[in-house]
KELO-207489 format. One record per residue (C-alpha): residue number from 1; z, y, x. Coordinates in nm, 2 decimals, always signed. Each point is the difference from the previous one (the first is absolute). Last residue first. Layout:
N
R  k  pz  py  px
R  NUM  Z  Y  X
...
//
This chain:
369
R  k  pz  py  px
R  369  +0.03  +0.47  +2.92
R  368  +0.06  +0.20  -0.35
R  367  -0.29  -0.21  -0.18
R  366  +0.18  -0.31  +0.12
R  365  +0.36  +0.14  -0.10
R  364  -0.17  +0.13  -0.32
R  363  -0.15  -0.37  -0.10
R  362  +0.31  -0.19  +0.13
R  361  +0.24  +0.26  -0.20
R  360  -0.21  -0.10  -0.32
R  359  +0.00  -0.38  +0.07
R  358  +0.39  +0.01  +0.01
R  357  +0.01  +0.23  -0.33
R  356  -0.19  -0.25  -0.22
R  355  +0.17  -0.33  +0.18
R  354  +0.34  +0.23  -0.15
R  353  -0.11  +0.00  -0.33
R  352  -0.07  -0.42  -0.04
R  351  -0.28  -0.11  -0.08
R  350  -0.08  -0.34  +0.15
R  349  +0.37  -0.22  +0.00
R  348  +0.18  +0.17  -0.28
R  347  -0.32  +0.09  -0.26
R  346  -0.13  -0.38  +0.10
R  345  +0.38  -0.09  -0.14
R  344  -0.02  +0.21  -0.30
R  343  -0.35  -0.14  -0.11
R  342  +0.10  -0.34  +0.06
R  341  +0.31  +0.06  -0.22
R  340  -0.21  +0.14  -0.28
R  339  -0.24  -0.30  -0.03
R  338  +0.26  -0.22  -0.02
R  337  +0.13  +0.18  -0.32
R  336  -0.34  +0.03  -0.10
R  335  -0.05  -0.42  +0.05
R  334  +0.37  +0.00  -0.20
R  333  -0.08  +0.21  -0.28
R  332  -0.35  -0.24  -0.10
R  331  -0.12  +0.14  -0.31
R  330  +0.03  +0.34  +0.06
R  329  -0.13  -0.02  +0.35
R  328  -0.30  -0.19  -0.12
R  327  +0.00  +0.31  -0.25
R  326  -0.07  +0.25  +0.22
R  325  -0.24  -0.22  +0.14
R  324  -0.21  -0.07  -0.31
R  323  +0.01  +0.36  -0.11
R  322  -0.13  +0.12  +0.33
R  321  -0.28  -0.21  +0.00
R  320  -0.10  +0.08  -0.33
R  319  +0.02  +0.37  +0.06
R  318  -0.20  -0.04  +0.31
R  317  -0.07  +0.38  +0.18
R  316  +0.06  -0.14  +0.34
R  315  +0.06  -0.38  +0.03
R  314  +0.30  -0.18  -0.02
R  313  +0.27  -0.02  +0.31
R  312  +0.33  -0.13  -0.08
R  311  +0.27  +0.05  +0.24
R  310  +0.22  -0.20  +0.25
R  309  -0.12  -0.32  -0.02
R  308  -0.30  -0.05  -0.17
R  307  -0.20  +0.31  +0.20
R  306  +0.17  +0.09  +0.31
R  305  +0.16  +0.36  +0.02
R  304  -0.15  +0.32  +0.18
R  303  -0.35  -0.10  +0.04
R  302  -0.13  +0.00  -0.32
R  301  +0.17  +0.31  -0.03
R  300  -0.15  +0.25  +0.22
R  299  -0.36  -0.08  -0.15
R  298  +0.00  -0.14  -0.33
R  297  +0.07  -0.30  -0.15
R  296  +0.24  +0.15  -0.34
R  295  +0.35  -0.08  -0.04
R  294  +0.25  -0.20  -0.17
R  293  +0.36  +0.02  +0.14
R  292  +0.32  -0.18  +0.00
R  291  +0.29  +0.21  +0.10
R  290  +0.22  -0.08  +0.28
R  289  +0.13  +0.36  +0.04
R  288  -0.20  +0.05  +0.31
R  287  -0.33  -0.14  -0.15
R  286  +0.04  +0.23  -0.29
R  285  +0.07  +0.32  +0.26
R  284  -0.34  -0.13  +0.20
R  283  -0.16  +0.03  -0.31
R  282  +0.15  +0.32  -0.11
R  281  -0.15  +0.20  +0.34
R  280  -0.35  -0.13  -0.12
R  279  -0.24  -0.14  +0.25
R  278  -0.33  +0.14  -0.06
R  277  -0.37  -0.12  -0.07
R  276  -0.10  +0.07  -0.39
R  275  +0.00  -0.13  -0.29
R  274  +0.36  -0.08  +0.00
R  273  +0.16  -0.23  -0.23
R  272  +0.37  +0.02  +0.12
R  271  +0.23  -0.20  -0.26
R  270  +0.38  -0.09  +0.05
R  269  +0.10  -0.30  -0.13
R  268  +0.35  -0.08  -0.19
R  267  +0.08  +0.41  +0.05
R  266  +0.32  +0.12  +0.02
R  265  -0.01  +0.05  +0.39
R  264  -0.31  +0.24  -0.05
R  263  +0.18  +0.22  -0.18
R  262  +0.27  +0.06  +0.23
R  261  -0.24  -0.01  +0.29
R  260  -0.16  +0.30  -0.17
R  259  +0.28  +0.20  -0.05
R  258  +0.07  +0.27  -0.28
R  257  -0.30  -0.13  -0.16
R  256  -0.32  +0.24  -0.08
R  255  -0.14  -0.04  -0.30
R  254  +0.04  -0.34  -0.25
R  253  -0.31  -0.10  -0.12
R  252  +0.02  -0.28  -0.19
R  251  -0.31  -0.21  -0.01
R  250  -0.24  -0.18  -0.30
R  249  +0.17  +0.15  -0.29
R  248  -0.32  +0.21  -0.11
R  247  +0.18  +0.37  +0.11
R  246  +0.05  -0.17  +0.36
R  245  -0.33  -0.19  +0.06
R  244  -0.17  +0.42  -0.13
R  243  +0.23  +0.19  +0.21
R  242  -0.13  -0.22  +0.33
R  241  -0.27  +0.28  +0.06
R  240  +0.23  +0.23  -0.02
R  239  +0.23  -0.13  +0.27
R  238  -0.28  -0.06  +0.25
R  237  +0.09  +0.37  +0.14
R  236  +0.37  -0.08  +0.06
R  235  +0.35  -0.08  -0.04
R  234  +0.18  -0.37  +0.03
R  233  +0.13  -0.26  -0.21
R  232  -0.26  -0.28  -0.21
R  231  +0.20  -0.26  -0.19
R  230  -0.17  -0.30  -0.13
R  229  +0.31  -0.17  -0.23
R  228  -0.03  -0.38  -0.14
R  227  +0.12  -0.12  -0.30
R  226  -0.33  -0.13  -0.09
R  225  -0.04  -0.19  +0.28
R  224  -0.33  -0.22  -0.03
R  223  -0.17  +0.24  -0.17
R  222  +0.25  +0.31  +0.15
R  221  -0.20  -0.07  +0.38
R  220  -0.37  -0.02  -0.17
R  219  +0.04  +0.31  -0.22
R  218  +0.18  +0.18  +0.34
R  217  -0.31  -0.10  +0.21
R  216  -0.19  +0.31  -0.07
R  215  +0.27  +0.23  +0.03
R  214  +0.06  -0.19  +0.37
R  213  -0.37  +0.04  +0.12
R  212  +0.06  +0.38  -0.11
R  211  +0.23  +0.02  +0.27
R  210  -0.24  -0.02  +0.20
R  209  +0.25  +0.17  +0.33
R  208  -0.34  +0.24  +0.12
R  207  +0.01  +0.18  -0.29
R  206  +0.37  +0.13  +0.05
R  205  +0.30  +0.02  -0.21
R  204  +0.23  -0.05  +0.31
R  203  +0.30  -0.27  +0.02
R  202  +0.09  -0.24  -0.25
R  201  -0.17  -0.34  -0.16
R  200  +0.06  -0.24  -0.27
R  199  +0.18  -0.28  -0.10
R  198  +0.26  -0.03  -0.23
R  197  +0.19  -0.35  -0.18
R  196  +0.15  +0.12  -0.32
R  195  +0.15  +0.36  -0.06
R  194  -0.14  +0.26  +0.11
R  193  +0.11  +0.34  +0.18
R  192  +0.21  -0.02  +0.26
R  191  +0.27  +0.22  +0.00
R  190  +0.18  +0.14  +0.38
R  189  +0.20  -0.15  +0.26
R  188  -0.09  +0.02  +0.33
R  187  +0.00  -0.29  +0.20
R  186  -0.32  -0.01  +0.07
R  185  +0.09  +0.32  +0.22
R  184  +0.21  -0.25  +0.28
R  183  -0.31  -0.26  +0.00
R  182  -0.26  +0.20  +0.10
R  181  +0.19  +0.18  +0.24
R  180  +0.13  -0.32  +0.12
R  179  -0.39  -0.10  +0.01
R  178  -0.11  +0.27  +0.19
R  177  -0.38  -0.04  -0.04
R  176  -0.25  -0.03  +0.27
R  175  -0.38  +0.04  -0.02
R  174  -0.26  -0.16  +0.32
R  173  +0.01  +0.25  +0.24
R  172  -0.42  -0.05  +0.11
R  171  -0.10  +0.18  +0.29
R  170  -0.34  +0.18  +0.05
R  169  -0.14  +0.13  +0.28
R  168  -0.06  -0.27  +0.21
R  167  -0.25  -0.13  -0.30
R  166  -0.25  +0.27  +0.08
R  165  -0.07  +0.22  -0.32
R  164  -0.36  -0.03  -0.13
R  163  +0.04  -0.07  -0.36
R  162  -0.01  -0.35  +0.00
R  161  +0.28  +0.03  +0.24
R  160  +0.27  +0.16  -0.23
R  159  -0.12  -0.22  -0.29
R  158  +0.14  -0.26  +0.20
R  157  +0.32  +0.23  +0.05
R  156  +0.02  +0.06  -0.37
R  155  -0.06  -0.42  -0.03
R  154  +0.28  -0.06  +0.27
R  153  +0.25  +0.19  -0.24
R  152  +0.26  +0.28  +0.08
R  151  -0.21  +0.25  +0.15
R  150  +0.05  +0.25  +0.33
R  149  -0.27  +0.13  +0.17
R  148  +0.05  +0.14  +0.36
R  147  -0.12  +0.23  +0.25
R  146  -0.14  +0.25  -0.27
R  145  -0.18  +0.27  +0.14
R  144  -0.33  -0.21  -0.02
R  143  +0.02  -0.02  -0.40
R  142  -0.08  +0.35  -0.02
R  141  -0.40  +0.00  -0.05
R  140  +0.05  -0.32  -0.22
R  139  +0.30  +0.10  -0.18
R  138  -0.21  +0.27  -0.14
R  137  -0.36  -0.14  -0.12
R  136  +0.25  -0.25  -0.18
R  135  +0.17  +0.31  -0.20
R  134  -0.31  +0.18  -0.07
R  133  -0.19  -0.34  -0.10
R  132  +0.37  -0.10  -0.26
R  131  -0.11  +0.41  -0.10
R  130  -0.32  -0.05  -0.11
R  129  +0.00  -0.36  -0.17
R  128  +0.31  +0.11  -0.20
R  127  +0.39  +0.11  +0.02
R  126  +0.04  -0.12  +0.38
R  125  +0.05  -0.30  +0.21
R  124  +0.08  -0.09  +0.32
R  123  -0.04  -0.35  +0.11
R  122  +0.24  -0.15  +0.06
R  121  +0.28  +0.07  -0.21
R  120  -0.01  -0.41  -0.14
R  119  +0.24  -0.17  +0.25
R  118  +0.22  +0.32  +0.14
R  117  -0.06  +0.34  +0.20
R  116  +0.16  +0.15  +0.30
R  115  -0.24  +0.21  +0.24
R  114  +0.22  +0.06  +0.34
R  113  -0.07  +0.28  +0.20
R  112  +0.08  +0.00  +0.40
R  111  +0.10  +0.36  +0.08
R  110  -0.11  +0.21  +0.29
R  109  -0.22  +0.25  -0.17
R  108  -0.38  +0.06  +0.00
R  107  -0.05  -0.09  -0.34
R  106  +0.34  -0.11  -0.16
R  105  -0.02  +0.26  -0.31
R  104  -0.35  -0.15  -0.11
R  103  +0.14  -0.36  +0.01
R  102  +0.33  +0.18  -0.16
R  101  -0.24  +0.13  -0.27
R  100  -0.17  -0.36  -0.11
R  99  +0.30  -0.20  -0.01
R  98  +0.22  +0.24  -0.18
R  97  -0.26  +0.03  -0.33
R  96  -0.10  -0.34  +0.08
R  95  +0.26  -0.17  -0.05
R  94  +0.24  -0.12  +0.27
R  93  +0.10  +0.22  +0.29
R  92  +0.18  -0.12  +0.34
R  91  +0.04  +0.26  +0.31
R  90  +0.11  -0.14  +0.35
R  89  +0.19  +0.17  +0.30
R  88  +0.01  +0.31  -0.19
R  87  +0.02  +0.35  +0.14
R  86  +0.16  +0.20  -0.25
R  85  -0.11  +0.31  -0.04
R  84  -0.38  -0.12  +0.15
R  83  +0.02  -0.24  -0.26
R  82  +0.13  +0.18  -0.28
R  81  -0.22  +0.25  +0.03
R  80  -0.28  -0.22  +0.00
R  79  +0.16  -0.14  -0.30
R  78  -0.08  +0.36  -0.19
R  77  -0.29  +0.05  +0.12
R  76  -0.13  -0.33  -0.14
R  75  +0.13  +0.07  -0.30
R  74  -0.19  +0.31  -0.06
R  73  -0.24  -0.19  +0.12
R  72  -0.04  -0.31  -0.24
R  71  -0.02  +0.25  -0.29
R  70  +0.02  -0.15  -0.35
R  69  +0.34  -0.25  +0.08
R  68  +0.15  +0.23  +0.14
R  67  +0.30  -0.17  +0.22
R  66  +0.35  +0.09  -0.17
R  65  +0.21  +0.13  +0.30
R  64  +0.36  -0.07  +0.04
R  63  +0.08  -0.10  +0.31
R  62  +0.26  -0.22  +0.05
R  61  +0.21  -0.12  +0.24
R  60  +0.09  -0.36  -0.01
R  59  +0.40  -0.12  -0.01
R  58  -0.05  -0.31  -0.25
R  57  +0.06  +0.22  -0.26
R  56  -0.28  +0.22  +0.01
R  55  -0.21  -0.30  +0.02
R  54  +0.11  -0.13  -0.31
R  53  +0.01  +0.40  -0.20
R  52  -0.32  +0.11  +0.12
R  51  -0.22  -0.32  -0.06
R  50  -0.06  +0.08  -0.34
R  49  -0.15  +0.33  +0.04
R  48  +0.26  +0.28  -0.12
R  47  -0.06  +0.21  +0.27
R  46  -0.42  -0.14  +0.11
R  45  +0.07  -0.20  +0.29
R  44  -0.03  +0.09  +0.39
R  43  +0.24  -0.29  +0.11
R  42  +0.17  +0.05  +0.36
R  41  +0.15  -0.27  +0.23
R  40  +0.23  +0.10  +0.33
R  39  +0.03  -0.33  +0.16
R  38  +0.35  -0.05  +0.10
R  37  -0.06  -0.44  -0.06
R  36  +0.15  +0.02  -0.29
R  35  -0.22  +0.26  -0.14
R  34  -0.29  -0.18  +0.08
R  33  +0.13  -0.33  -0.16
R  32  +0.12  +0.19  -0.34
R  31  -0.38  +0.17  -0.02
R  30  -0.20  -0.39  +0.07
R  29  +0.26  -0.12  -0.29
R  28  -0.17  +0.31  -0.24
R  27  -0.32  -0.01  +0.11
R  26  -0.11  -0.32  -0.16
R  25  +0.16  +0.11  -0.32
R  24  -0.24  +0.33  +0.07
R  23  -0.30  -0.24  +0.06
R  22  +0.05  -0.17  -0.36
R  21  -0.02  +0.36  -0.16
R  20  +0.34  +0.12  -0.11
R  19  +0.06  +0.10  -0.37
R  18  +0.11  +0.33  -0.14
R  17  -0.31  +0.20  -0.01
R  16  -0.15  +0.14  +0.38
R  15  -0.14  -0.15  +0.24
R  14  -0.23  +0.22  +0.27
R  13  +0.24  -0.16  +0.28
R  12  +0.04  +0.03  +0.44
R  11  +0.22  -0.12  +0.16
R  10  +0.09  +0.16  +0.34
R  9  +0.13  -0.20  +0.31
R  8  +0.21  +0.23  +0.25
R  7  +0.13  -0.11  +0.37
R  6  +0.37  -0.02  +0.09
R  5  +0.01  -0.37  -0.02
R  4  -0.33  -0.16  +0.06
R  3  +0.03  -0.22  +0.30
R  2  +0.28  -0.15  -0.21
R  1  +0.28  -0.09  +0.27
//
C-alpha cells in the first residue's frame, strides 16, 4: 500500500505561454504516479498556463490561480490559503515567482516544501544589478523553509553548496524523456522546408540556446556544402536578433513547428549551441529519435552524453568549431548515424520517464515519513 494514498500533494507554477518549463516535463510522470497510487494531486496554475491541460488530464485537480508576478504577497496569501484549505502532505514550486511565496505561505504550517529548479536556474536573477540583489537577498532569508532542493544537473547542485546550502538537502533527478512518446509524435506528418541535406536547431528562441554561434557558422557549413539547409524553428525573444542571418541567406527561420520531435527527426544533425548552462527538453527528444547532435560544453550537457561517441561537444560561442563538426557529420553519414544510435540507447538505459517519477515518490515518501 502507498503510505501516501489519500493524502494531497500541491504543485505549484508561475509559467505561463505555451511551452512547459523543463521542471514541469519532470512533473508531469511524478503527477501520473501520484495519482495512481490514490494520491489526491492539485496544480495551482495560471487557467490557460501550459501545464493546465496535461495535468488536467492525467486526473489532477486544479486550481486556477495566476501567481503575481509584481506582488510576492498577494500571492503568498493566496497559497496560504490553499494550504491551510487543503492540507498538503508536500508542496513543490519552481521559479521564483511560486518558489518564493509558497516558502512565505508554508511558515508555521505542517507541510514539507519542495524548491524545484534545473542546471542553469540557480541562482535567481532579476531584470538588472538591483533587482537580481533583491531577488538573492530573498531566497536567502527564506531558503530555510525549504526541506528540499530539487535540480537536474550535479553542477546546479554544486552551485547549490557553494552557496551555503547543506548537501543533504539537495537531490539531483537526473532528466527523463518518454522515448515512445517521443517517437509516436515524430511520426507526424507535416512539410519540411529545404531541400538538400538540413541541419539546424528547434525548440525556444532564447539567448541562452547561442543560436547566433550557428548563423555564424552557416557561411562555413554551405562552403563546403553548398546545397545545404540551416533551419532555425521555434518562437521567442532572440528571434529578432537572428532577423538579420535570416534576411542575408545565412538561416531559415521557420516559426513555431507543429511538433518539435517532428522536426527534429528530419534533421541530418541537430545543432544546440548554448551559451549558457541548461539541458534543453529538444536535446534529450533528438537523442530519443536517434538523431545525431552537435552541441555546446556547458554545464548540464557536458554531462549528459559522452563526447566522440554519442555527441559532439565544441566550445561555447565557437563558430569555427561548430562549423567543422557539423560538417564532420556531413562528411562522414555513417560515424553520425552511429552517433545517433548511442545516443538513443544511453536515452533507453539512463533517462528514462518513469526513473524520473520513481525518484520523485522516494523524495515525498521520505519527506512524508
Amino acid at each position: 500500500m502507498c503510505p501516501l494514498r489519500n493524502s494531497t500533494v500541491l504543485f505549484v507554477t508561475s509559467r505561463v505561454g505555451h511551452t512547459l518549463s523543463r521542471v514541469e516535463r519532470r512533473w508531469l510522470p511524478l503527477m501520473e504516479a501520484l495519482v495512481a497510487g490514490q494520491v489526491r494531486v492539485m496544480l495551482v496554475a495560471a487557467p490557460a498556463g501550459p501545464l493546465v491541460a496535461p495535468a488536467r488530464a492525467l486526473g489532477v485537480t486544479i486550481a486556477p490561480y495566476r501567481v503575481d508576478r509584481f506582488n510576492i504577497w498577494i500571492s503568498r496569501n493566496r497559497l496560504r490559503a490553499y494550504l491551510r484549505r487543503h492540507e498538503p502532505t508536500v508542496a513543490l514550486a519552481a521559479g521564483y515567482h511560486a518558489d518564493i511565496p509558497l516558502r512565505l505561505a508554508a511558515r508555521e504550517l505542517p507541510v514539507k516544501v519542495v524548491s524545484a529548479t534545473h542546471c542553469g536556474g540557480w541562482r535567481y536573477s532579476g531584470v538588472g544589478p538591483i533587482t537580481t540583489w533583491g531577488r538573492r537577498r530573498l531566497e536567502r532569508r527564506t531558503r530555510s523553509r525549504v526541506d528540499a532542493f530539487v535540480v537536474d544537473c550535479r553542477d546546479a547542485a554544486e552551485a547549490m553548496i557553494a552557496d551555503g546550502i547543506s548537501s543533504d538537502r539537495i537531490t539531483v533527478v537526473a532528466p527523463g524523456i518518454d522515448t515512445g512518446a517521443v517517437t509516436r509524435e515524430a511520426a507526424l506528418a507535416f512539410e519540411m522546408p529545404g531541400t538538400g541535406p538540413r541541419v539546424g536547431y528547434a525548440g525556444a528562441l532564447e539567448r541562452s540556446r547561442g543560436l547566433g554561434t550557428l548563423a555564424a557558422a552557416a557561411p562555413a557549413i554551405r562552403a563546403r556544402h553548398p546545397e545545404v539547409s540551416v533551419l532555425v524553428a521555434g518562437e521567442g525573444p532572440a528571434r529578432l536578433g537572428l532577423l538579420p542571418a535570416a534576411l542575408d541567406g545565412r538561416i531559415e527561420l521557420v516559426g513555431r513547428p507543429e511538433s518539435v520531435p517532428a522536426f527534429l527527426s528530419a534533421l541530418d544533425v541537430c545543432v544546440f549551441p548554448s551559451s549558457e548552462p541548461g539541458i534543453p527538453t529538444p536535446l534529450l527528444e533528438a537523442a530519443a529519435l536517434g538523431r545525431p547532435i552537435v552541441a555546446c560544453d556547458v554545464p548540464g550537457i557536458s554531462g549528459l552524453l559522452a563526447d566522440g561517441t554519442e555527441i559532439v561537444l565544441v566550445p561555447r560561442g565557437n563558430a569555427p568549431a561548430l562549423a567543422e563538426a557539423i560538417i564532420g557529420l556531413l562528411d562522414d553519414p555513417e560515424r553520425a548515424t552511429k552517433l545517433g544510435r548511442a545516443a538513443r540507447m544511453r536515452m533507453l538505459d539512463d533517462y528514462p520517464a518513469a526513473a524520473v517519477a520513481r525518484h520523485g515518490l522516494e523524495l515525498i515518501r521520505s519527506l512524508s515519513a
